[in-house]
VODREN-973297 format. One line per 10 residues: number of its first residue (from 1); their letters; for each residue x, y, z of C-alpha. Coordinates in nm, 2 decimals. Example, Ala and Ser with C-alpha at 12.3 -4.5 7.8 and 13.67 -1.06 7.14 Angstrom:
<recs>
1) as) 1.23:-0.45:0.78 | 1.37:-0.11:0.71 .
</recs>
This chain:
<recs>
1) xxxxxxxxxx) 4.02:13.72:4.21 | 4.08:13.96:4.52 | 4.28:14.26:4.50 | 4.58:14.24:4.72 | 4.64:14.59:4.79 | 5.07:14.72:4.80 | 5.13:14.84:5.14 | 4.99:15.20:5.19 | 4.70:15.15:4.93 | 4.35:15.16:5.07 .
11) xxxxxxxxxx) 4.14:14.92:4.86 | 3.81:14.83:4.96 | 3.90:14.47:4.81 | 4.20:14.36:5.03 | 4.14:14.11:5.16 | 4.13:14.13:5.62 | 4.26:13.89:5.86 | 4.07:13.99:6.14 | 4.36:13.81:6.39 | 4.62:13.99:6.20 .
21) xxxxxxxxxx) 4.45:14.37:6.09 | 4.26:14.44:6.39 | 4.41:14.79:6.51 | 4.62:14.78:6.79 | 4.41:14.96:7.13 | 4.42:15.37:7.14 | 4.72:15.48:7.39 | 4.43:15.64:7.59 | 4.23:15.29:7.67 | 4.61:15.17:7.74 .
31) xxxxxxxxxx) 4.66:15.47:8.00 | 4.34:15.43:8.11 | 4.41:15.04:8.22 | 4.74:15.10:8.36 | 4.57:15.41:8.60 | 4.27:15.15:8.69 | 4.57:14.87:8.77 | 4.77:15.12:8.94 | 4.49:15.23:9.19 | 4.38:14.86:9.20 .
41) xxxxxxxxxx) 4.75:14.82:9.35 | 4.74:15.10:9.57 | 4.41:15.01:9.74 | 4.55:14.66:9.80 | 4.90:14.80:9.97 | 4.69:15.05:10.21 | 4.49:14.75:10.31 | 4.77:14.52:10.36 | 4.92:14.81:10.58 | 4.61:14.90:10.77 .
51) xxxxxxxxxx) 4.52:14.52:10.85 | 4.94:14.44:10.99 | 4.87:14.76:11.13 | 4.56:14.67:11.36 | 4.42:14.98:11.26 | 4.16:14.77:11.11 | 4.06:14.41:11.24 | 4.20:14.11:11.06 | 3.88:13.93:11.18 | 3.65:14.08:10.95 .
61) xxxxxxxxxx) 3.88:14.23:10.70 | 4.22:13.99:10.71 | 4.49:14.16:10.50 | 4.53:14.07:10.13 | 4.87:13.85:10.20 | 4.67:13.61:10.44 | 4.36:13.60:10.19 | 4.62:13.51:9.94 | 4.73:13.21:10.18 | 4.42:13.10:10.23 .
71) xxxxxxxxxx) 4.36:13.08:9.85 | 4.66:12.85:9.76 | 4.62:12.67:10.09 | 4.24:12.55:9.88 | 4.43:12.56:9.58 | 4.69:12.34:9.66 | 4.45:12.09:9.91 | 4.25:12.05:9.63 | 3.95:12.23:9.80 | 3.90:12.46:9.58 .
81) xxxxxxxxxx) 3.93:12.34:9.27 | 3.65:12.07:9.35 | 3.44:12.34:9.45 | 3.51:12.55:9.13 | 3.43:12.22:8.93 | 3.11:12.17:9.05 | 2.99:12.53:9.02 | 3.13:12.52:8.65 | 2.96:12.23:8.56 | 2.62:12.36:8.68 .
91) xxxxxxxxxx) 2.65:12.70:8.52 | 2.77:12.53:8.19 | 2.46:12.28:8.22 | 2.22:12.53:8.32 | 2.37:12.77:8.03 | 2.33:12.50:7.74 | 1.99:12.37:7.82 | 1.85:12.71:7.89 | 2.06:12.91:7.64 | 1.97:12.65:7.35 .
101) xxxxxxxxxx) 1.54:12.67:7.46 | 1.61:13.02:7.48 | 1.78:13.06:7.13 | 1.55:12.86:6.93 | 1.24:13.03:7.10 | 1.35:13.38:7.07 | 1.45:13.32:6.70 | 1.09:13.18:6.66 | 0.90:13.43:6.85 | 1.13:13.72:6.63 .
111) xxxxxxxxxx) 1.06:13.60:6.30 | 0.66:13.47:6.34 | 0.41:13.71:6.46 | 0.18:13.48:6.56 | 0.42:13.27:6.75 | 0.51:13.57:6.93 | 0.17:13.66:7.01 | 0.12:13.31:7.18 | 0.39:13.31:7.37 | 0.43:13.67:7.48 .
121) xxxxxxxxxx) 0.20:13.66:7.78 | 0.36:13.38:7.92 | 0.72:13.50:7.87 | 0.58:13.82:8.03 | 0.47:13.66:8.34 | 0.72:13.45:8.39 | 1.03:13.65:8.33 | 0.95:13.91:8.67 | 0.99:13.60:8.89 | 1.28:13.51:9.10 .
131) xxxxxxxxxx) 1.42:13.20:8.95 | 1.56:13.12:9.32 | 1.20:13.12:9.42 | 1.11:12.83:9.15 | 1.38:12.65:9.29 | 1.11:12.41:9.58 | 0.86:12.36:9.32 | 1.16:12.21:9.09 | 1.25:11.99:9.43 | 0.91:11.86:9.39 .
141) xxxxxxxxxx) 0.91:11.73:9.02 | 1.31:11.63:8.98 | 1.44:11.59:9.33 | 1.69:11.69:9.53 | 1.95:11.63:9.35 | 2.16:11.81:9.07 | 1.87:11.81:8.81 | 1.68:12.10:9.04 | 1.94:12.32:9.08 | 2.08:12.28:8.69 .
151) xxxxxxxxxx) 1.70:12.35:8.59 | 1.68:12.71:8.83 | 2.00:12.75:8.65 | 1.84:12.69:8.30 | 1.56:12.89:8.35 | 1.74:13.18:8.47 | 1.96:13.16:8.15 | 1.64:13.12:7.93 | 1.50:13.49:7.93 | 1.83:13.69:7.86 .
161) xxxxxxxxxx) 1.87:13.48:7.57 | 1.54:13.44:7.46 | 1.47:13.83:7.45 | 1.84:13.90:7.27 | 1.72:13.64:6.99 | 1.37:13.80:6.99 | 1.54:14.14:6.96 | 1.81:14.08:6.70 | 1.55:13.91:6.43 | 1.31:14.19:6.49 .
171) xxxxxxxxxx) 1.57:14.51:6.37 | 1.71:14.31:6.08 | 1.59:14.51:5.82 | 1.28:14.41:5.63 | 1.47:14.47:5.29 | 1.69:14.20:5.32 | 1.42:13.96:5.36 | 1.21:14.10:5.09 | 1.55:14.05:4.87 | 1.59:13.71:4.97 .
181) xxxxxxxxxx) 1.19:13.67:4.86 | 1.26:13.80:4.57 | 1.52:13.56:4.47 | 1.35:13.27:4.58 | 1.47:13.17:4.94 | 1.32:12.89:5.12 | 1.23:12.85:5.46 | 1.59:12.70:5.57 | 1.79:12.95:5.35 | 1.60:13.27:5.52 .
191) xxxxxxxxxx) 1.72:13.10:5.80 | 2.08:13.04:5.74 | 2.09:13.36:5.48 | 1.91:13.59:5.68 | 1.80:13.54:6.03 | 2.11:13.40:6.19 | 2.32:13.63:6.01 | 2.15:13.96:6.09 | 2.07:13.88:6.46 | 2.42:13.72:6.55 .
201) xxxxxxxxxx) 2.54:14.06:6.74 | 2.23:14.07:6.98 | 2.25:13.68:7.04 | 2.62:13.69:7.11 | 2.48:13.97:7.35 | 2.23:13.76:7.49 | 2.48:13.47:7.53 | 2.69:13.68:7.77 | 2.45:13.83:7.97 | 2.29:13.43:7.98 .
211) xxxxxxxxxx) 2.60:13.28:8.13 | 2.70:13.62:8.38 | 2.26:13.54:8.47 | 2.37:13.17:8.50 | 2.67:13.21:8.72 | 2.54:13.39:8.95 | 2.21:13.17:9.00 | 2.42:12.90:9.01 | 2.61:13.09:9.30 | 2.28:13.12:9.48 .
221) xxxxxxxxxx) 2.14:12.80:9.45 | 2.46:12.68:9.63 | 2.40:12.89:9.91 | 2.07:12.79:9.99 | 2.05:12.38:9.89 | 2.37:12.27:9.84 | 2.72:12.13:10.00 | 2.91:12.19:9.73 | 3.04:12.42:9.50 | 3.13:12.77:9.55 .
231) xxxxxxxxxx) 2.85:12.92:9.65 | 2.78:12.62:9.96 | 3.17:12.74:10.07 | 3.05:13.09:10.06 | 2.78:13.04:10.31 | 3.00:12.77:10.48 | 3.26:13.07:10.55 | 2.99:13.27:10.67 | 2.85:13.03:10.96 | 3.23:12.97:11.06 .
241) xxxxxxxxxx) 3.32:13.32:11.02 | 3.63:13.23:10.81 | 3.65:13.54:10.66 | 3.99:13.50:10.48 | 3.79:13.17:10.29 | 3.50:13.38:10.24 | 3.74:13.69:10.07 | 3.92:13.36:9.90 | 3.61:13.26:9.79 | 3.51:13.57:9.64 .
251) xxxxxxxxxx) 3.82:13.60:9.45 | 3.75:13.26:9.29 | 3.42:13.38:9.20 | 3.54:13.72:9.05 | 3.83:13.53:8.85 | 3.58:13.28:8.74 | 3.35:13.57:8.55 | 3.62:13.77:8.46 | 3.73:13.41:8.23 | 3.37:13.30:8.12 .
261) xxxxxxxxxx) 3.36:13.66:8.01 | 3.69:13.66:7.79 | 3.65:13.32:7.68 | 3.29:13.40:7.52 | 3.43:13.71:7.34 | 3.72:13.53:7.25 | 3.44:13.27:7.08 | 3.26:13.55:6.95 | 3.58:13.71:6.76 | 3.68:13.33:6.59 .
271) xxxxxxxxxx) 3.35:13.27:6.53 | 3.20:13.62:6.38 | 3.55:13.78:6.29 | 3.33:13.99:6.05 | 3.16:14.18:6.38 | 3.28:14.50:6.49 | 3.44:14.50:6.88 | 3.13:14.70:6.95 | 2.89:14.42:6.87 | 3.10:14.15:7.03 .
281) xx) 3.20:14.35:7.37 | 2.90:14.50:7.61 .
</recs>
């Protein structure tokens, strides 16, 4: 039976909710947000003055107020939000079918030596090529439709997660598999027991830095073969020279990371509540 500890008493068997115990952020990472938000605010207000101003031109740098127009304008015509669809469900596709390859792979490759020595000259000559520049060949073998750019997509997503997988099964420490030998763990158990366990922090890594890898190929592919999505309204701004729907566009874009990023820690922290904020945020 755990040891509920009276308030004050440090016991090492209390028992932690990790929602409810984790310490509240240091004053100096709180004054050090408010300063960042503070400057953030007083860049924006110098550009806003500068732009109604003339001093600079609204042509190629519109003030923030009209950018802001021009986003709810989308926003509110619908434009937008299609476009942020489309993207989202190419990153998430790309992201699952070469985040799970990746995974299973690099989880293979970490805990099998002669796996990993199959597969390493491949992975080594494939990983320093532009996934953009794969992107005809896939025209040639799936078409020109959304299978292509979801597979440019996959594949960039692949290596980051492959060699955090990889990575995390090689530093476990060979103790706790010789332990888990010694007791008599199967194959599946040194899995479940073992492997997953001990790698988790480098493939919750790996995750992140797959999706941010995803997003932004997905962001490319739009620019160069497609009419939809963000990326196609980004290159669409461009040839129009709408530069408030190109800055609107951007802010989309930066909004969009900025959620895939807190949504995969906030996954991380219900998932692994055991992890320290170190292993869950790089």
């Amino acid at each position: 039976m755990a040891h509920l500890a009276t308030p004050g008493e440090r016991s090492p068997h209390r028992i932690v909710d990790p929602l409810v115990d984790t310490p509240p952020p240091p004053l100096s990472e709180i004054r050090g947000r408010l300063i960042a938000a503070l400057l953030a605010l007083a860049l924006i207000g110098v550009w806003e003055v500068l732009a109604r101003t003339h001093l600079i031109s609204g042509t190629f740098l519109p003030a923030p107020s009209v950018i802001l127009r021009t986003l709810a304008d989308g926003v509110l015509s619908g434009e937008m939000l299609r476009a942020l669809r489309v993207t989202l469900l190419r990153v998430l596709g790309g992201l699952v079918l070469g985040g799970s390859a990746g995974l299973v792979l690099g989880l293979a490759m970490g805990s099998s030596r002669s796996i990993r020595l199959v597969a390493d000259p491949v992975i080594a000559a494939l990983h320093p090529v532009p996934k953009l520049a794969l992107l005809p060949l896939f025209m040639v073998f799936f078409g020109l439709g959304e299978s292509s750019k979801i597979i440019v997509v996959a594949a960039a997503a692949f290596f980051p997660m492959l060699l955090s997988a990889m990575a995390g099964v090689r530093q476990i420490n060979q103790v706790h598999f010789d332990v888990a030998r010694s007791y008599g763990a199967s194959r599946r158990q040194m899995l479940t027991r073992v492997v997953l366990p001990g790698s988790l922090p480098m493939v919750l890594m790996g995750t992140r830095l797959a999706a941010n890898v995803a997003f932004l190929s997905a962001i490319a592919v739009e620019m160069v073969s497609a009419s939809t999505g963000l990326g196609a309204q980004l290159w669409f701004s461009w040839q129009v020279l709408r530069v408030d729907l190109l800055f609107a566009t951007i802010t989309v874009i930066a909004l969009l990371g900025v959620g895939l990023s807190a949504v995969l820690r906030g996954l991380a922290r219900r998932g692994a509540p055991w992890l320290d904020e170190r292993e869950i945020t790089i």
